[in-house]
N, C-alpha and C positions, 0 to 999 in steps of 0.2 A: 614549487607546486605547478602542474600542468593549467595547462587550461579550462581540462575539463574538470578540476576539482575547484579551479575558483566559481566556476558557471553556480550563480544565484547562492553561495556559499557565503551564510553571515562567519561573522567573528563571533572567535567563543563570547568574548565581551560583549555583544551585541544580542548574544540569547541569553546571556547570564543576566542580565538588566532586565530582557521581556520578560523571564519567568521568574524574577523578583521579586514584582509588580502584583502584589495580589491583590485581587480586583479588579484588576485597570483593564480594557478590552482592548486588547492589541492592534497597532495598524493594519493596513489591508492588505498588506506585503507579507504576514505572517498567516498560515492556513490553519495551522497546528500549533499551539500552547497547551502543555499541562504547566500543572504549577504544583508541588507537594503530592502527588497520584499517589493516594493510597489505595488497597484493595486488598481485605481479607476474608478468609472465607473459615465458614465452621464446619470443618469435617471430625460427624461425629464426635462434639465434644473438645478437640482439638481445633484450637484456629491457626491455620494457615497466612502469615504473612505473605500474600503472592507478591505486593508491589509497597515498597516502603519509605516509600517519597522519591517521584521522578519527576526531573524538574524537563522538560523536552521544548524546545522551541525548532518547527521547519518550516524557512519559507516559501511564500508558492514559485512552482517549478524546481524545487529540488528535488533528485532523486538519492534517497535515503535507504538505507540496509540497517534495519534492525537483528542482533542476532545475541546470541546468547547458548548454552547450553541447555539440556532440558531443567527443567525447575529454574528455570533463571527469572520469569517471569513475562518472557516475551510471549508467551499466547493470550495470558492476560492483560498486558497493554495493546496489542492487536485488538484483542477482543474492545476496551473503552474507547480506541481511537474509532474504532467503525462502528461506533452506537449501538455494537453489541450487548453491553453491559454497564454500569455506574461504577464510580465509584464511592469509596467509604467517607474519602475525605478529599479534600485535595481540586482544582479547579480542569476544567479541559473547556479551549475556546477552539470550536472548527470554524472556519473561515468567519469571524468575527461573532459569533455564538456563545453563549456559555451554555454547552450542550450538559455538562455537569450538573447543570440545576431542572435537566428538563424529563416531563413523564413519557412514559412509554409510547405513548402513541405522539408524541413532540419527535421524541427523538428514533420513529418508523419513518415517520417523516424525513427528518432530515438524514437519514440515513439513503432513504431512497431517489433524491434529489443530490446527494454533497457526494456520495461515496459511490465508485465502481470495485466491487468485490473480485479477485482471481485465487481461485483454491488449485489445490494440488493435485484433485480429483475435478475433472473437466465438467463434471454438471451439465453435462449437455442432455435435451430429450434424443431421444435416439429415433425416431421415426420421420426429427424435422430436420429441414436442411439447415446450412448451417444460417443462411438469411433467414430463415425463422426465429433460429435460436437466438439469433442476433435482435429480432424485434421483439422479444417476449417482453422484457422490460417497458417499453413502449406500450404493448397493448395494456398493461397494467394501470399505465396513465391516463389511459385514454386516448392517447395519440389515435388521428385520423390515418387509416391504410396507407394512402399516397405518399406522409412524411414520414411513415415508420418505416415504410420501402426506400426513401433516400438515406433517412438516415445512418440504417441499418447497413448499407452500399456504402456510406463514407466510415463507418467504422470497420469493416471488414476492408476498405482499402489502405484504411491505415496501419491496418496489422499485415500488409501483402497478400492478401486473400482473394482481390475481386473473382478471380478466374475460378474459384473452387464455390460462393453461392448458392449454387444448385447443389450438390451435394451433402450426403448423411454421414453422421460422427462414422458408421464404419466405414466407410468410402474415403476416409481423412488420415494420415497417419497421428503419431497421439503428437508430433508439433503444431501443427494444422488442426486441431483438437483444440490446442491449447492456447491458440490463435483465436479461435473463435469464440470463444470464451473470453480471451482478452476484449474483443470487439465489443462483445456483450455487455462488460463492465463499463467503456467505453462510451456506450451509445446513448445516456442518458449528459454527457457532457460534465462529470463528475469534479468536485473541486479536488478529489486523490483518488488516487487509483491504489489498492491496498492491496497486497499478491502476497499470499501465505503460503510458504515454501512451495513456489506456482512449477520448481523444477522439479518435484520430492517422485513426480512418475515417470521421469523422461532418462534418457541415456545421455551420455556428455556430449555428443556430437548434438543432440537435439536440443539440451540445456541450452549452448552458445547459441544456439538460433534463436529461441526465447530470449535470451540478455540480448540481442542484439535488438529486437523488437522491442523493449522496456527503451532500451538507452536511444531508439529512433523518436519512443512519445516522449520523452526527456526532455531532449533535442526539440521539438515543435511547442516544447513547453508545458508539456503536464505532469502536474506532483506525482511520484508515484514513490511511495513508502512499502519496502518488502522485508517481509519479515523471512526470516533462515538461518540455517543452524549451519552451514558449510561457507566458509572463509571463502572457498573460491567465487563462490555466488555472491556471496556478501563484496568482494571485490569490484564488481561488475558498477557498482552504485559508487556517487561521485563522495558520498559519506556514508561511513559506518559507526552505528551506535551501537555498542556492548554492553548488554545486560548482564550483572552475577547478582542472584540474591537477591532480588527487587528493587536493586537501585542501577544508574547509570556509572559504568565502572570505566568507558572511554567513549568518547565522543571526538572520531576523527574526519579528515579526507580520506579518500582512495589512497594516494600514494603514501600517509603514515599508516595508514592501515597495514598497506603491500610490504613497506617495511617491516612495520613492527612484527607480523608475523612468519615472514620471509616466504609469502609467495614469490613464482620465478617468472608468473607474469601478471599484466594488469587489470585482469577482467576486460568491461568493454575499451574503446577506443576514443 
């Protein structure tokens, strides 16, 4: 095993024990517990088994690739991990929470505080620069002008940005797009960073620039859990979970990943 797949890498035994434990509110070393995650839905008459007991444990500073094929159930565990949606049955503890038991407006809350969102569609306003784009979250808190301008500067230098600032999403190419939008999620100081197929509008050349930026906030030590449907992307992250069917069908490193499905390189470095 390399290095970068032991970096903050429990043992399987060591998640199999936390997500056990039902009830019991996890150490402070764990961000992410579900425990039996069910989630089904009634379409028209027909209920949908989207998730059929996912038992998940990640610690803080892992970076994690959830991936799956479609219908495997990975947009709906996206969706509970980022206080999207509830579940039916089943426990989820975000950074010592049981956000599983909490109402809507509990869990807008800690959504807005716990979690930085990156979609695959840039969501940027298009008239502001990207230092605006970058404070929006801020003004929603109330943040005063002067710290929403620093902070918004130290998240755009985190993602390699400072120099770009002043500029509008068309002035940007869509990695720089994609960048600022990273900052964005970013800038409230998030316990995960949650990236749903954040590469799904880029070219491969632009892709690898993006995973290099995931695996730099990694590196400085922020969770960051991405969800995607392509192996190669899925590589880039120092563990990969696979969804079939609504349950966990493998939960590895990078390099049983790399083997098992015989990519010819390692993602990031």
């Amino acid at each position: 095993m390399s290095a970068a797949d032991a970096i903050g890498l429990s043992t399987t035994a060591e998640r199999r024990a936390i997500t056990s434990a039902p009830g019991s509110a996890p150490d402070k070393s764990w961000v992410i517990v579900t425990r039996e995650l069910k989630r089904q839905y009634d379409m028209g008459g027909e209920i949908v088994r989207a998730l059929r007991g996912v038992d998940l444990g990640i610690r803080r500073n892992e970076y994690v690739a959830i991936m799956g094929p479609s219908g495997s159930g990975k947009s709906t565990l996206m969706n509970l991990i980022g206080c999207l949606d509830t579940p039916n049955e089943g426990e989820y503890w975000l950074n010592g929470m049981l956000v599983s038991e909490m109402s809507d407006d509990q869990l807008a809350r800690v959504r807005n505080k716990e979690i930085g969102f990156v979609f695959q569609t840039f969501n940027l306003l298009p008239r502001a620069t990207a230092l605006q784009n970058v404070e929006l979250p801020l003004v929603y808190a109330g943040i005063s002008a002067d710290e929403r301008k620093k902070r918004a500067m130290e998240a755009l230098e985190k993602v390699q940005l400072g120099q770009r600032v002043h500029h509008r999403p068309n002035e940007l190419s869509g990695g720089q797009r994609q960048r600022v939008a990273i900052a964005r999620a970013l800038v409230n100081s998030p316990s995960i960073l949650l990236a749903d197929e954040p590469t799904g509008n880029l070219d491969s050349q632009t892709s690898e620039e993006i995973m290099r930026v995931f695996e730099g906030l990694a590196q400085q030590g922020q969770t960051v859990v991405m969800v995607t449907h392509e192996p190669d992307i899925a590589a880039h992250a120092r563990r990969v979970v696979v969804l079939r069917d609504g349950v966990i069908a493998s939960d590895e490193t990078r390099s049983q990943f790399i083997e098992r499905v015989g990519l010819t390189h390692g993602g990031g470095h």
